[in-house]
C-alpha positions as CSV (number, residue, x, y, z in Angstrom):
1,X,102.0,83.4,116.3
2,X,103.3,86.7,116.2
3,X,104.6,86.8,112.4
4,X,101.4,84.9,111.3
5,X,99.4,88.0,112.5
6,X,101.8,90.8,111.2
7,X,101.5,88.7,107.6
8,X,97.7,88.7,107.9
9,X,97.4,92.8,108.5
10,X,100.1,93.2,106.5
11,X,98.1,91.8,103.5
12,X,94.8,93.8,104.7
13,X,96.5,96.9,104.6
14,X,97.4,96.3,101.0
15,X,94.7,95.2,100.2
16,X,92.9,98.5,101.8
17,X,95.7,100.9,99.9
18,X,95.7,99.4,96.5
19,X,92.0,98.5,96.0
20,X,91.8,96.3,93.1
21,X,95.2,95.5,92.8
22,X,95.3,92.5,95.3
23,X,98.1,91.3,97.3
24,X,101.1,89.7,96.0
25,X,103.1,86.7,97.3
26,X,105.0,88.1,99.4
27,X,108.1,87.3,101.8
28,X,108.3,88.1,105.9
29,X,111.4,87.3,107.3
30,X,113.3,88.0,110.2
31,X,116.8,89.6,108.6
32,X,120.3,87.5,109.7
33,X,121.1,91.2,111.0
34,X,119.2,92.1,114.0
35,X,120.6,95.5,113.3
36,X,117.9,95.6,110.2
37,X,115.1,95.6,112.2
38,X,112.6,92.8,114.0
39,X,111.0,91.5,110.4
40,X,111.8,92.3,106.8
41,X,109.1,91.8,103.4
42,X,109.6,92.4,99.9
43,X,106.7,93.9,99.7
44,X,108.2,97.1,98.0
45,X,109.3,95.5,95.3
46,X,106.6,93.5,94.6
47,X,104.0,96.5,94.6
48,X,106.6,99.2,92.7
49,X,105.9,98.3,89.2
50,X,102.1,97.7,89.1
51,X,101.8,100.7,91.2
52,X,104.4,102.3,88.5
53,X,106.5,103.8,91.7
54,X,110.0,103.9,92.7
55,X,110.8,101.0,95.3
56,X,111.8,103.7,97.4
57,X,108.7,104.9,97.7
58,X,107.6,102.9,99.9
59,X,110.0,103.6,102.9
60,X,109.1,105.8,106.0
61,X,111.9,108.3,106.8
């Protein structure tokens, strides 16, 4: 399935990026407004305070 594979590179690319730091339990959802986009993680959040970054951070423009 589709969202079973975007999980699992998801969590490699993590794990490439913040070596050491492993990969949190994270959520991948689709939102209840398609306007938001195809899929939606908390990923951000999970990885801001280890990482000691703003949330934001994390976002493409």
């Amino acid at each position: 399935m589709f969202r079973d594979e975007l999980h699992k590179n998801i969590s490699q690319a993590v794990e490439n990026l913040a070596d050491g730091l492993g990969v949190p339990d994270f959520s991948l959802e689709a939102p209840e407004n398609a306007e938001h986009g195809d899929y939606a993680t908390n990923m951000a959040l999970l990885l801001a305070k280890p990482l000691e970054r703003n949330p934001t951070a994390f976002v493409l423009p």
